[in-house]
PyMOL commands that place a pseudoatom at each C-alpha (Angstrom):
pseudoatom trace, name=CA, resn=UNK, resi=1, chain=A, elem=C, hetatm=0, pos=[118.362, -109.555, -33.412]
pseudoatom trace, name=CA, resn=UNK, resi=2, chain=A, elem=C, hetatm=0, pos=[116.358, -110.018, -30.045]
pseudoatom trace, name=CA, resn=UNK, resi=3, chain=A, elem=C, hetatm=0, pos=[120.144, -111.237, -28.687]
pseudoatom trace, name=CA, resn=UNK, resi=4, chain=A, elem=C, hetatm=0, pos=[121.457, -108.577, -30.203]
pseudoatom trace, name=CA, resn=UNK, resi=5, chain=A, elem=C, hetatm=0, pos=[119.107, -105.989, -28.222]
pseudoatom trace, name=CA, resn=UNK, resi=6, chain=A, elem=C, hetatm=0, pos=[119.364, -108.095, -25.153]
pseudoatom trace, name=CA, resn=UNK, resi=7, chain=A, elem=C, hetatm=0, pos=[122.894, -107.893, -24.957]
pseudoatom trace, name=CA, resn=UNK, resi=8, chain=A, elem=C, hetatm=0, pos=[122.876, -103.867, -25.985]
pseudoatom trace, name=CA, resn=UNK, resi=9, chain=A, elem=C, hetatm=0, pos=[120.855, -103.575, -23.168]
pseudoatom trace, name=CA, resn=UNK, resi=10, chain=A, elem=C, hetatm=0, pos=[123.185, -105.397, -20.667]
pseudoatom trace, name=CA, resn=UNK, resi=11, chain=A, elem=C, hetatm=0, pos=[125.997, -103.375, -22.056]
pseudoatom trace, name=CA, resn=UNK, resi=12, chain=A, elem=C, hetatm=0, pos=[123.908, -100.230, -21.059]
pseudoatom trace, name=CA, resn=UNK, resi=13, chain=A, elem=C, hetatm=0, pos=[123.117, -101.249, -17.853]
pseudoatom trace, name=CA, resn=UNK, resi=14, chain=A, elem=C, hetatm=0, pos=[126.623, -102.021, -17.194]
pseudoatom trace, name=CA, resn=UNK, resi=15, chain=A, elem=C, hetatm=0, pos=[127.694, -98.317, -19.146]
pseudoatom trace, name=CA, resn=UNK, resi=16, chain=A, elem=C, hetatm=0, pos=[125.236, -96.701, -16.325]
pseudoatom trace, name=CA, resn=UNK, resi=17, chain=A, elem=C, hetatm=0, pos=[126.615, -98.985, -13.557]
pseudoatom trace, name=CA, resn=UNK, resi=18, chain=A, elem=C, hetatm=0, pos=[130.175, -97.773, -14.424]
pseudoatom trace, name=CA, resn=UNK, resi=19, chain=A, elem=C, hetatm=0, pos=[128.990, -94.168, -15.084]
pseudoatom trace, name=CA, resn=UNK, resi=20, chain=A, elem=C, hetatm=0, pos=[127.137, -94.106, -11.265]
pseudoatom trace, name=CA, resn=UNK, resi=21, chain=A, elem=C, hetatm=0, pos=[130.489, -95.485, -9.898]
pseudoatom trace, name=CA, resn=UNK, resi=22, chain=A, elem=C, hetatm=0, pos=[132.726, -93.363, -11.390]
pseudoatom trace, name=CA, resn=UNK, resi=23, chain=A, elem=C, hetatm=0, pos=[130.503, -90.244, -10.153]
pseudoatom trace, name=CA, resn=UNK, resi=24, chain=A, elem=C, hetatm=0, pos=[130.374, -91.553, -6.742]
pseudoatom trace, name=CA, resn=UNK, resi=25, chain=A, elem=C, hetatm=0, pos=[134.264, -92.492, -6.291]
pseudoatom trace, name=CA, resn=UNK, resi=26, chain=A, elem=C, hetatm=0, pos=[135.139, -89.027, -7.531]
pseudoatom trace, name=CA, resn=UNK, resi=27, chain=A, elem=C, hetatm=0, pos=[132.951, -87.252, -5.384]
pseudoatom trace, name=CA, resn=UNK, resi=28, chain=A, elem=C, hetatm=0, pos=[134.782, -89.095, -2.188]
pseudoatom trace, name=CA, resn=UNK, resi=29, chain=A, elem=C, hetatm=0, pos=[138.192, -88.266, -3.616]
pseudoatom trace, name=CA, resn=UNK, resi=30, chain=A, elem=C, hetatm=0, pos=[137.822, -84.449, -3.078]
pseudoatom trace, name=CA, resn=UNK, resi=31, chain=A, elem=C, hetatm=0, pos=[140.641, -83.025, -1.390]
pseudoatom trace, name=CA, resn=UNK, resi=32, chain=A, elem=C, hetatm=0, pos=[139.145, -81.456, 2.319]
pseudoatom trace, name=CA, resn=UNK, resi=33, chain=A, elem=C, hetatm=0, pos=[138.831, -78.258, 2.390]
pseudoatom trace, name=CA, resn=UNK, resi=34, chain=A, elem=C, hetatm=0, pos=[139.565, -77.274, 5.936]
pseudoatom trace, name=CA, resn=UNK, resi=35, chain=A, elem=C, hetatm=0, pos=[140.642, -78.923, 9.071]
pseudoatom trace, name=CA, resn=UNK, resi=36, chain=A, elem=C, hetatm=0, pos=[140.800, -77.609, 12.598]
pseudoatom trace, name=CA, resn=UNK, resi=37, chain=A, elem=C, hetatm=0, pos=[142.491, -78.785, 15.748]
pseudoatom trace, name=CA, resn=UNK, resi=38, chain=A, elem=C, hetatm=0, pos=[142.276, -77.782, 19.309]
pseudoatom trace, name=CA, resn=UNK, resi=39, chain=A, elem=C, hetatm=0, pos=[145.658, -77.098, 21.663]
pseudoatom trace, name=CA, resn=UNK, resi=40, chain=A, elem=C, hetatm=0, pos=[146.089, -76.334, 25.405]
pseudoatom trace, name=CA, resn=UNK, resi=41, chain=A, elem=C, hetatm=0, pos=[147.467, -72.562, 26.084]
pseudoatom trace, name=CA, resn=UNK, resi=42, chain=A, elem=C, hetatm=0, pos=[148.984, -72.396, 29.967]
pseudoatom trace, name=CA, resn=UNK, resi=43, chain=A, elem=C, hetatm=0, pos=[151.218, -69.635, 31.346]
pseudoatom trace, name=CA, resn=UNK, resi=44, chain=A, elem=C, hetatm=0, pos=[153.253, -68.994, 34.408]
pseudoatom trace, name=CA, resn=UNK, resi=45, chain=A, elem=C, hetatm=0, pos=[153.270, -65.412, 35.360]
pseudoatom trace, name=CA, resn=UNK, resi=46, chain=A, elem=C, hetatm=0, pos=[156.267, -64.880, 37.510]
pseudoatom trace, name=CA, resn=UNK, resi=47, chain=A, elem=C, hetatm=0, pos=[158.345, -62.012, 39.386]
pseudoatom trace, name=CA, resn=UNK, resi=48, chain=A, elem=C, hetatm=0, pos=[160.310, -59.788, 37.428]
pseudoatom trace, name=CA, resn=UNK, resi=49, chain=A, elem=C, hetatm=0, pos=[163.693, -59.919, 37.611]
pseudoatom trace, name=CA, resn=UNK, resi=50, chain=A, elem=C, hetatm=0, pos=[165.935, -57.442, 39.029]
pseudoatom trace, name=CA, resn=UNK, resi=51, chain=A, elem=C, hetatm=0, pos=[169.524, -56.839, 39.185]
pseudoatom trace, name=CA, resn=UNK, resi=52, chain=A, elem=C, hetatm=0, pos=[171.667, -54.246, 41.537]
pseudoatom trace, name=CA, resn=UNK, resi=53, chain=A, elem=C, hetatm=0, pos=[175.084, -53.802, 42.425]
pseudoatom trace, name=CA, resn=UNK, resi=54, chain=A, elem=C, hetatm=0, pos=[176.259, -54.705, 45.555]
pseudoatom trace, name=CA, resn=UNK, resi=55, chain=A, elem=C, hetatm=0, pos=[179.697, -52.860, 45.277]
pseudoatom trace, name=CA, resn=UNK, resi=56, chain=A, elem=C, hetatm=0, pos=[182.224, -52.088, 43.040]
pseudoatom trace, name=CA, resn=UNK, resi=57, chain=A, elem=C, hetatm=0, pos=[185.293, -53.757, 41.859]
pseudoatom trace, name=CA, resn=UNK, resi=58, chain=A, elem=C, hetatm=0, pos=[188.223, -51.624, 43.276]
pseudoatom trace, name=CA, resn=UNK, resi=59, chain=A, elem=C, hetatm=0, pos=[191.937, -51.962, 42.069]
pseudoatom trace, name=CA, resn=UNK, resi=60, chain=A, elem=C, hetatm=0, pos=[193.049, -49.239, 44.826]
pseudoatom trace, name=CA, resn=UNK, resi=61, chain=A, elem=C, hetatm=0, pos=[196.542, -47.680, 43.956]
pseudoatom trace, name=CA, resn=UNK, resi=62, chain=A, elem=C, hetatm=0, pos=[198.679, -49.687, 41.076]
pseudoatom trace, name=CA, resn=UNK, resi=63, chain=A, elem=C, hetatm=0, pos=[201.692, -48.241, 40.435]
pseudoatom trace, name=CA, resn=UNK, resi=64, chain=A, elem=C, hetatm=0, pos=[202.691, -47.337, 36.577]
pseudoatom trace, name=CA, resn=UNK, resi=65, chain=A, elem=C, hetatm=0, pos=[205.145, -49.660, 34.827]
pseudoatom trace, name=CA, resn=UNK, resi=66, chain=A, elem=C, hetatm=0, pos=[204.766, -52.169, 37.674]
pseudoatom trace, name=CA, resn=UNK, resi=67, chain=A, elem=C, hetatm=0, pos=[202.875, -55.223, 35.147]
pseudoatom trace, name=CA, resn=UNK, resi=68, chain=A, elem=C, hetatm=0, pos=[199.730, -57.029, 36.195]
pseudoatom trace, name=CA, resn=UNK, resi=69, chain=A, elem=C, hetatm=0, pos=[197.699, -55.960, 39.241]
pseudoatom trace, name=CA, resn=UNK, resi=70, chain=A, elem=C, hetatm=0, pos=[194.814, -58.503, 39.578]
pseudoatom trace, name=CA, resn=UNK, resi=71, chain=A, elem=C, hetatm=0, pos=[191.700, -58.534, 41.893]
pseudoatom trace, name=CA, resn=UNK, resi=72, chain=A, elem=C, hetatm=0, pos=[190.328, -62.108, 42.351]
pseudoatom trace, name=CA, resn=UNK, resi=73, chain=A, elem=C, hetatm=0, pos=[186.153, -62.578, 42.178]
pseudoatom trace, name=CA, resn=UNK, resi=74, chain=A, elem=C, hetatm=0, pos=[186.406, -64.167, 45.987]
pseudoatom trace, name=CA, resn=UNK, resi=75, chain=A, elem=C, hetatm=0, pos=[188.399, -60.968, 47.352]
pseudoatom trace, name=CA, resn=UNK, resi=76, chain=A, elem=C, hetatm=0, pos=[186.475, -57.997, 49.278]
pseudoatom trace, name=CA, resn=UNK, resi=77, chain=A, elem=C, hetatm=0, pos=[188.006, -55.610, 46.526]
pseudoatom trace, name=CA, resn=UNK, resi=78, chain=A, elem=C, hetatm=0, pos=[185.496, -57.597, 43.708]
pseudoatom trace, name=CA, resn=UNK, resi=79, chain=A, elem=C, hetatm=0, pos=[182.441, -56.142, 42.275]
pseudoatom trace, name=CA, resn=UNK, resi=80, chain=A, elem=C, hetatm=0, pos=[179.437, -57.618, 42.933]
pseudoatom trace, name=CA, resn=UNK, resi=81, chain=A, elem=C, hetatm=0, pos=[175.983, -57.974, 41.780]
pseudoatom trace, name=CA, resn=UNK, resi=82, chain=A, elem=C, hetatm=0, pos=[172.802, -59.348, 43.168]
pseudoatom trace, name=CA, resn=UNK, resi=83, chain=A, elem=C, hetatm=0, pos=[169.894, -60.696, 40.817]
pseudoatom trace, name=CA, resn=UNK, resi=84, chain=A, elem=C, hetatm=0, pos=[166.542, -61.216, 42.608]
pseudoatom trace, name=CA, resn=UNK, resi=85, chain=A, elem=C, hetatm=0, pos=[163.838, -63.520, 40.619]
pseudoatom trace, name=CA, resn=UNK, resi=86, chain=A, elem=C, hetatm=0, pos=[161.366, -65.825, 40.930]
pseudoatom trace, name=CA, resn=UNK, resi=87, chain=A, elem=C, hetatm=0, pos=[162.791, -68.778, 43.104]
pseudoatom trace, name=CA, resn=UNK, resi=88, chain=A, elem=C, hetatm=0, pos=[164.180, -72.076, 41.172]
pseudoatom trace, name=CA, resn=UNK, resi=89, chain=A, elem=C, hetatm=0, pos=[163.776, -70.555, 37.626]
pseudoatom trace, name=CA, resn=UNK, resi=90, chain=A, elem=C, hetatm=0, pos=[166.870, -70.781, 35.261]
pseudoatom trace, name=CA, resn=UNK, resi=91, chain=A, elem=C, hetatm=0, pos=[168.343, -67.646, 33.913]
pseudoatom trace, name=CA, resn=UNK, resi=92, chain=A, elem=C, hetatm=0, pos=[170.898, -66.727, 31.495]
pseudoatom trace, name=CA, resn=UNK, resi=93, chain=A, elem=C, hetatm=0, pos=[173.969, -64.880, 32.781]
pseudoatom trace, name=CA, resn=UNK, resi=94, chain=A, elem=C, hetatm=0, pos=[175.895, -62.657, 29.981]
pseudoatom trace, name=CA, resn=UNK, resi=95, chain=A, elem=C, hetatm=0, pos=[178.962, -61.442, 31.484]
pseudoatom trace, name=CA, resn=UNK, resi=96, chain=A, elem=C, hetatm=0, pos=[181.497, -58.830, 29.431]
pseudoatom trace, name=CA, resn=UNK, resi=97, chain=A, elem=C, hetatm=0, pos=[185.268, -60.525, 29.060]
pseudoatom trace, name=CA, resn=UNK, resi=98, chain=A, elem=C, hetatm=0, pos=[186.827, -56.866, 29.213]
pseudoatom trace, name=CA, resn=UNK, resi=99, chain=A, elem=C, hetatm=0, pos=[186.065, -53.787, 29.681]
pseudoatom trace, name=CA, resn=UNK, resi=100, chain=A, elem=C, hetatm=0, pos=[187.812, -50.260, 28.387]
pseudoatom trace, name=CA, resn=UNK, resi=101, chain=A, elem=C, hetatm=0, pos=[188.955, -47.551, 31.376]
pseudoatom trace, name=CA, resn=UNK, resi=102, chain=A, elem=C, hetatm=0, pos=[189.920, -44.506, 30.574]
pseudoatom trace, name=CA, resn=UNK, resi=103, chain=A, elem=C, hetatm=0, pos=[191.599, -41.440, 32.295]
pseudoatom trace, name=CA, resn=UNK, resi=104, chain=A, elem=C, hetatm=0, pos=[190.205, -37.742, 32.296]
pseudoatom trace, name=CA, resn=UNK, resi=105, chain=A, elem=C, hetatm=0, pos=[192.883, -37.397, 29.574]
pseudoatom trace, name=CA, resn=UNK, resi=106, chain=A, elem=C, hetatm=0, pos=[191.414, -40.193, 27.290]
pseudoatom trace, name=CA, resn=UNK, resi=107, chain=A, elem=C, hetatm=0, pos=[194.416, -42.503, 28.285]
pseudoatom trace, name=CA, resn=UNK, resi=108, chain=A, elem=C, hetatm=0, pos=[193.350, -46.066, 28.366]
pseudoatom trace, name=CA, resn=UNK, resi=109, chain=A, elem=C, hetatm=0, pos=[193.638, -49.499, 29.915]
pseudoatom trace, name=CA, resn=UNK, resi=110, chain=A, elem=C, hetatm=0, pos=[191.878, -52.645, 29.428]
pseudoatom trace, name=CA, resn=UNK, resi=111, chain=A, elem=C, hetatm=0, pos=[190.578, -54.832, 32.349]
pseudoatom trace, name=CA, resn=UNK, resi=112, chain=A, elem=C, hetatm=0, pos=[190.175, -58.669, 31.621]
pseudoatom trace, name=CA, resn=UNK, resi=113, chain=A, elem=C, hetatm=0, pos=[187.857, -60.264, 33.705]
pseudoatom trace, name=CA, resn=UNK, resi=114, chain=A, elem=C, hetatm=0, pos=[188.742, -62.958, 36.461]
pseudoatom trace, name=CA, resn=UNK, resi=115, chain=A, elem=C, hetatm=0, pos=[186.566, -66.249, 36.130]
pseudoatom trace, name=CA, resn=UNK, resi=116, chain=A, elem=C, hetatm=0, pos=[183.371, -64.923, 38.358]
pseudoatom trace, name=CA, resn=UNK, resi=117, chain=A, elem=C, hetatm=0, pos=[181.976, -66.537, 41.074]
pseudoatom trace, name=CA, resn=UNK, resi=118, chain=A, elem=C, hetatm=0, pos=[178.507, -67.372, 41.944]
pseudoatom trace, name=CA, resn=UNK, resi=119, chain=A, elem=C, hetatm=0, pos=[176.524, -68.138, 45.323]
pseudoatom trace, name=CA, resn=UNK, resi=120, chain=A, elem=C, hetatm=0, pos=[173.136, -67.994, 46.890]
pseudoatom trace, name=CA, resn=UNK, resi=121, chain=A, elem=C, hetatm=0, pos=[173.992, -66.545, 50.188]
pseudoatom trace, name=CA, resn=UNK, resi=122, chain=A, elem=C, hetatm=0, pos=[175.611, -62.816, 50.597]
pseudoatom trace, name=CA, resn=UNK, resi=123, chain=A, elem=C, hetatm=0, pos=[177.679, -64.209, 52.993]
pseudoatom trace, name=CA, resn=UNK, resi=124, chain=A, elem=C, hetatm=0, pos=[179.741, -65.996, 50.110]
pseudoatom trace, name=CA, resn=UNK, resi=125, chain=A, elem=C, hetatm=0, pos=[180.946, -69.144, 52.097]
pseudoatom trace, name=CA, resn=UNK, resi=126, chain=A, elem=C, hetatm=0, pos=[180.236, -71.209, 49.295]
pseudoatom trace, name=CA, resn=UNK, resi=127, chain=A, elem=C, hetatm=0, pos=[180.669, -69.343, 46.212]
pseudoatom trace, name=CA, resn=UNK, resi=128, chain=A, elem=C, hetatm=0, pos=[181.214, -71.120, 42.830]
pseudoatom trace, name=CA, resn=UNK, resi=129, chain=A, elem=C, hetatm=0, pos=[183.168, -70.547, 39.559]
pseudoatom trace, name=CA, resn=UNK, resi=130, chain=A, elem=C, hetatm=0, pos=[181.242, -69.996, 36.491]
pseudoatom trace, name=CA, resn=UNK, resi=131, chain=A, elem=C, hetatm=0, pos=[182.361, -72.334, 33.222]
pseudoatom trace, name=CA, resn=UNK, resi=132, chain=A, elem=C, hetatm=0, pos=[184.107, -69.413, 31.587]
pseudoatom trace, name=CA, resn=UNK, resi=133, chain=A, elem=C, hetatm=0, pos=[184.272, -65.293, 32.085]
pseudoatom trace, name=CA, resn=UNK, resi=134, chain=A, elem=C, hetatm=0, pos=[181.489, -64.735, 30.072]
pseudoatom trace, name=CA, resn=UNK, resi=135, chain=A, elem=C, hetatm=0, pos=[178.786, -65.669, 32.504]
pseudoatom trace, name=CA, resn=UNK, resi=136, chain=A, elem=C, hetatm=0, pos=[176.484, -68.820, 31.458]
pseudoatom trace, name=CA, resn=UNK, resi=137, chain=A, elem=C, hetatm=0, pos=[172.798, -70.832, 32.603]
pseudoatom trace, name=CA, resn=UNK, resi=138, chain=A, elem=C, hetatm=0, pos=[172.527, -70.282, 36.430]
pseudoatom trace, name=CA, resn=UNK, resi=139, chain=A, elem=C, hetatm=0, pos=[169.348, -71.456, 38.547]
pseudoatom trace, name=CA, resn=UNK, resi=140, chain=A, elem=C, hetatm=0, pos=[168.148, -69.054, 41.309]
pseudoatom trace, name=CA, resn=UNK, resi=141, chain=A, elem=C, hetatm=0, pos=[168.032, -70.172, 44.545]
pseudoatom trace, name=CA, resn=UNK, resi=142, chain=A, elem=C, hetatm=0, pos=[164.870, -72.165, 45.145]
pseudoatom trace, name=CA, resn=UNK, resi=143, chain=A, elem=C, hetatm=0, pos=[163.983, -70.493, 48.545]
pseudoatom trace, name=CA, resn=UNK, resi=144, chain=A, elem=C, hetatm=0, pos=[164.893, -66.620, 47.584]
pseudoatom trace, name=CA, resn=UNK, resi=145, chain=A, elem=C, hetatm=0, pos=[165.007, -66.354, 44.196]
pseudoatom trace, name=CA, resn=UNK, resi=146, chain=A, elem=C, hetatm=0, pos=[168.108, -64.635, 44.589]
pseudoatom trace, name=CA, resn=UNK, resi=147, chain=A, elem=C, hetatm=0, pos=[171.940, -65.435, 43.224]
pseudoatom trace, name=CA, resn=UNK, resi=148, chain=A, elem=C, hetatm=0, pos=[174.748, -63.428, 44.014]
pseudoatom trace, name=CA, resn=UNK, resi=149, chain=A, elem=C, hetatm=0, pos=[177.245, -62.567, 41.717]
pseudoatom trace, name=CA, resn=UNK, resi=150, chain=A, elem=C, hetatm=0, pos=[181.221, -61.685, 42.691]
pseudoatom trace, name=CA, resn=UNK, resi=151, chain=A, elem=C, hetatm=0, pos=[183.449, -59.993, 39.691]
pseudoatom trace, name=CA, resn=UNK, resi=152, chain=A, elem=C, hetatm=0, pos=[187.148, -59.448, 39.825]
pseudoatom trace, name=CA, resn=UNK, resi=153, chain=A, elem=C, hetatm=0, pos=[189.587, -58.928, 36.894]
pseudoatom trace, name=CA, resn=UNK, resi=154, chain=A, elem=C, hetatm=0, pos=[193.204, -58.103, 35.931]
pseudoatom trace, name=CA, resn=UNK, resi=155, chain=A, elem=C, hetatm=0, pos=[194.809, -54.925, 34.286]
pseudoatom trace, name=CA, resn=UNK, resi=156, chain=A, elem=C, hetatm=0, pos=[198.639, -54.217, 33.369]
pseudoatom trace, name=CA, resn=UNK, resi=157, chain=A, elem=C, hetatm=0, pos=[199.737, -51.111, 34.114]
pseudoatom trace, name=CA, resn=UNK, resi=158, chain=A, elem=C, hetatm=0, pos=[202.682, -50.978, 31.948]
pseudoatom trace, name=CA, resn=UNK, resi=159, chain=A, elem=C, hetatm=0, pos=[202.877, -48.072, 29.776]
pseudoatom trace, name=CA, resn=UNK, resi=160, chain=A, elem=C, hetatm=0, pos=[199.804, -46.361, 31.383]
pseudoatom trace, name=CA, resn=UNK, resi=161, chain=A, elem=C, hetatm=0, pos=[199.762, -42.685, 32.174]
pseudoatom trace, name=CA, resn=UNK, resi=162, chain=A, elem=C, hetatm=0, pos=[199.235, -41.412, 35.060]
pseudoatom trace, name=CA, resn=UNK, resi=163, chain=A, elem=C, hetatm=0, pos=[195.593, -40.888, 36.384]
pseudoatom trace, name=CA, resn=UNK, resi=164, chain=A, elem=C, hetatm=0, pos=[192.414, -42.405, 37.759]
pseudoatom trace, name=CA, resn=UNK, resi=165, chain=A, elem=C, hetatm=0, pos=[190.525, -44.793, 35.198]
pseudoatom trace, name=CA, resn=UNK, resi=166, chain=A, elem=C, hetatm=0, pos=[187.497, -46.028, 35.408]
pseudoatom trace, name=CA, resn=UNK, resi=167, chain=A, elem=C, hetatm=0, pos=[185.091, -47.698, 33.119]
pseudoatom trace, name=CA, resn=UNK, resi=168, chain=A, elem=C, hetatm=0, pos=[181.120, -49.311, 33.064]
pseudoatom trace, name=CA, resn=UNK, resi=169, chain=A, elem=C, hetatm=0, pos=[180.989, -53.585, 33.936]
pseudoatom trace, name=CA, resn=UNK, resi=170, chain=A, elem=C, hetatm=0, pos=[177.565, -54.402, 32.370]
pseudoatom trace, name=CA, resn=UNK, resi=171, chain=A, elem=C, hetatm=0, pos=[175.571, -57.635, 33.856]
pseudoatom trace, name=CA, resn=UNK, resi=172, chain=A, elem=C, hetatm=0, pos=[172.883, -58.710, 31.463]
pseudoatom trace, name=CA, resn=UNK, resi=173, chain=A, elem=C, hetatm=0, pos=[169.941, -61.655, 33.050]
pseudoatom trace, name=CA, resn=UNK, resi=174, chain=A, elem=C, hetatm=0, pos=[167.296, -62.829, 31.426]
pseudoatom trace, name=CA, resn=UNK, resi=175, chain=A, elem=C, hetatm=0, pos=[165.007, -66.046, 32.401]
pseudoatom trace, name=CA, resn=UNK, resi=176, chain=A, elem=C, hetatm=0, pos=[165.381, -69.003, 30.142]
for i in range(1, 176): cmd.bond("trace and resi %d" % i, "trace and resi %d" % (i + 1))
show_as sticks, trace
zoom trace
């Protein structure tokens, strides 16, 4: 009986053992509660950007029922459009394809744009084409800020009725 109580007591000594282990490994597998991390917050605060016309695309006199009259973006009769910004930033250039013009009469005529030109010197000696007519990602000149913007397009005058049209050319920017 004596080994009988011996080992009954070695049984409960290793029952308590087991308990006290089980107690402490569940109280280090609690899921955490909360957590917090740290991050860096850094801004650039830079010029607004402005755009203004620098003149306006002109067709001059197209006679009716005579087919395309076109205006290239290099000629003096293009439109134009200077965008002022903070110097080397990249902006975002949204361009329309067409445009509607319309007569006092509500007669009207569509103008497709001509593949615009870019530079960053008024005097346009070295102006470049943009990718496609509906403008694209420019970079502003790193020493102005400013890019310069030349517009022309193409109209058919077939069928149209008599009259002066004219219509809106909307230049969106926005920094990148």
């Amino acid at each position: 009986m004596k080994e009988r109580r011996r080992e009954m007591r070695i049984g409960f000594k290793y029952l308590g053992f087991l308990i006290v282990a089980l107690f402490a490994f569940t109280q280090g597998a609690k899921a955490q509660r909360s957590a917090t991390a740290t991050m860096k917050v850094t801004v650039k605060v830079v010029r607004g950007l402005q755009v203004a016309k620098t003149n306006d695309l002109n067709f001059g006199d197209v006679k009716a029922n005579s087919g395309q009259a076109q205006v290239a973006s290099t000629s003096n009769k293009a439109g134009g459009f200077v965008i002022q910004g903070e110097p080397g930033s990249d902006v975002n250039i949204t361009l329309p394809k067409a445009i509607e013009l319309k007569n006092k009469k509500g007669h009207k005529l569509q103008m497709d744009s001509d593949t615009p030109v870019y530079s960053d010197n008024k005097n346009g000696t070295d102006y470049q084409k943009f990718k496609n007519t509906s403008g694209g990602n420019l970079r502003l000149s790193d020493k102005s800020g400013r890019l310069f913007i030349r517009i022309g397009g193409k109209l058919n005058s077939n069928g149209a009725q008599l009259g002066t049209y004219s219509g809106t050319y909307t230049t969106t920017v926005e920094y990148m």
